[in-house]
LODRENDO-535645 format. One record per residue: residue in three letters; x, y, z of N, C-alpha, C in turn. Coordinates in steps of 0.1 Angstrom, whole numbers, padded with zeros to 4 digits, always signed. Example, Ala and Ser with C-alpha at 12.3 -4.5 7.8 and 13.67 -1.06 7.14 Angstrom:
<pts>
ALA+0132-0057+0078+0123-0045+0078+0132-0033+0078
SER+0128-0022+0071+0137-0011+0071+0129+0000+0079
</pts>
This chain:
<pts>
UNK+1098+0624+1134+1089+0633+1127+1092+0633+1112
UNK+1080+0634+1104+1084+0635+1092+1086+0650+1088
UNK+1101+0642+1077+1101+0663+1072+1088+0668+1063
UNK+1093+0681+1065+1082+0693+1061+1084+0692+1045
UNK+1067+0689+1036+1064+0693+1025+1080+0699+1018
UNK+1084+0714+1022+1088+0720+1015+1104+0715+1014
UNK+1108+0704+1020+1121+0694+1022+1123+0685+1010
UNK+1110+0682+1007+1108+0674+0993+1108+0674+0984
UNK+1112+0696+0982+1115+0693+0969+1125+0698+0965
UNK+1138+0697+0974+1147+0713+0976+1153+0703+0962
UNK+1155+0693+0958+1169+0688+0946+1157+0693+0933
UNK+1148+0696+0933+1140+0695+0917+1142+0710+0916
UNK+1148+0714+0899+1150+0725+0893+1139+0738+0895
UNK+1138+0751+0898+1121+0758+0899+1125+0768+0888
UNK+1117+0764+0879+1121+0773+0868+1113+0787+0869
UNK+1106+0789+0876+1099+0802+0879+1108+0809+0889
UNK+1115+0801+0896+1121+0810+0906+1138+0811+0900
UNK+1144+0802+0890+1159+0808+0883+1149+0817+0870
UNK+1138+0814+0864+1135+0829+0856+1132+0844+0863
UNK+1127+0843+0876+1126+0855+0883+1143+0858+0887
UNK+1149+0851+0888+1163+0857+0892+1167+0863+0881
UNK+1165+0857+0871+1173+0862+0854+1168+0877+0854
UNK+1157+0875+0856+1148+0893+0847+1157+0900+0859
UNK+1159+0900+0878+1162+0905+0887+1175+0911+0883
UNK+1184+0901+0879+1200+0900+0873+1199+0913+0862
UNK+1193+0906+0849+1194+0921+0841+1186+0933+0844
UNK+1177+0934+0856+1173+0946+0857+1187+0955+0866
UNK+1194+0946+0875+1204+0950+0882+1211+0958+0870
UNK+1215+0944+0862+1229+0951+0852+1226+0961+0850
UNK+1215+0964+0843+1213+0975+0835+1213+0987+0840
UNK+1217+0989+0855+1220+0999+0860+1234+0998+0872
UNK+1245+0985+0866+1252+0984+0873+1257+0981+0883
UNK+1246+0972+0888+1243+0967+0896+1248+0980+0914
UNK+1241+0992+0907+1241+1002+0916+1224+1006+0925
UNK+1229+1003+0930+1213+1003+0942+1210+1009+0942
UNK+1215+1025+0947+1208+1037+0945+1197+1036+0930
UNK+1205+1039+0918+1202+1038+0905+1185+1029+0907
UNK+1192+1012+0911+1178+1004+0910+1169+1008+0920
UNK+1169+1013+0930+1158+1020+0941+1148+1033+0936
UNK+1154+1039+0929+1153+1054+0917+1143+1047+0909
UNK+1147+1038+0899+1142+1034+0894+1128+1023+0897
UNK+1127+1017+0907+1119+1010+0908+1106+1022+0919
UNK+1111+1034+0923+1103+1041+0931+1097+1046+0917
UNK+1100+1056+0905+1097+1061+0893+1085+1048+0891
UNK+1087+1035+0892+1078+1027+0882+1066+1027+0892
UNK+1066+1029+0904+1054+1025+0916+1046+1041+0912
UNK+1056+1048+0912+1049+1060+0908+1039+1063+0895
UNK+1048+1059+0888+1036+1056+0870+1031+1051+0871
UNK+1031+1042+0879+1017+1027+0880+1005+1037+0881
UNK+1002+1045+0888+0989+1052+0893+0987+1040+0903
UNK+0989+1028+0907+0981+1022+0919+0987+1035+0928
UNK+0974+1026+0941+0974+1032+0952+0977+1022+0964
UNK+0988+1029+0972+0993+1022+0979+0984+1025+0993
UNK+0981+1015+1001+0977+1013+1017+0988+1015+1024
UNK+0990+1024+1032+1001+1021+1044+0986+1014+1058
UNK+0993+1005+1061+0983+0999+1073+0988+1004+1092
UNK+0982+1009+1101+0989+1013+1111+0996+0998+1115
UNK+1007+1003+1126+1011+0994+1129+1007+0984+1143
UNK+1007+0970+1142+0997+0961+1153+1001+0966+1166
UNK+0992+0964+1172+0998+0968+1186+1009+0958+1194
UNK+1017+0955+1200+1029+0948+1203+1019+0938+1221
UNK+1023+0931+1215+1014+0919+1225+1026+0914+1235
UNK+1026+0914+1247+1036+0911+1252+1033+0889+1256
UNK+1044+0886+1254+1044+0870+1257+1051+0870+1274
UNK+1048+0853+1275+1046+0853+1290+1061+0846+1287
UNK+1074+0850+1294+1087+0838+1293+1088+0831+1306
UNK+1089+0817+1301+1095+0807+1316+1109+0811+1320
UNK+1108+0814+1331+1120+0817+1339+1125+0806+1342
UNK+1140+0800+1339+1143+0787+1347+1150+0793+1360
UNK+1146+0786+1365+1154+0782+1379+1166+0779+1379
</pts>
């Protein structure tokens, strides 16, 4: 079988995804990399946003059929 698309490109550099780590890194530092602190803070910014969040119910739970071995 051939590998999956996403196998081909694991050696090439993603500069979108080490720039999203950078901003992630100094947003950590800047509060010490204390969780509480960045949880605080990232609840305060959802809050100033004025968006509106959806909470969606949750799916109903589908039961699957399992093979029993013998």
């Amino acid at each position: 079988m051939a590998p999956s698309d996403d196998r081909l490109n694991d050696d090439l550099p993603d500069h979108i995804v080490d720039e999203i780590r950078d901003v992630r890194s100094a947003h950590a530092a800047s509060f010490g990399f204390d969780i509480a602190r960045i949880v605080a803070d990232m609840k305060a910014k959802d809050a100033a946003s004025g968006d509106r969040l959806v909470s969606l119910p949750p799916k109903p739970v589908r039961h699957r059929r399992v093979a029993v071995k013998e």
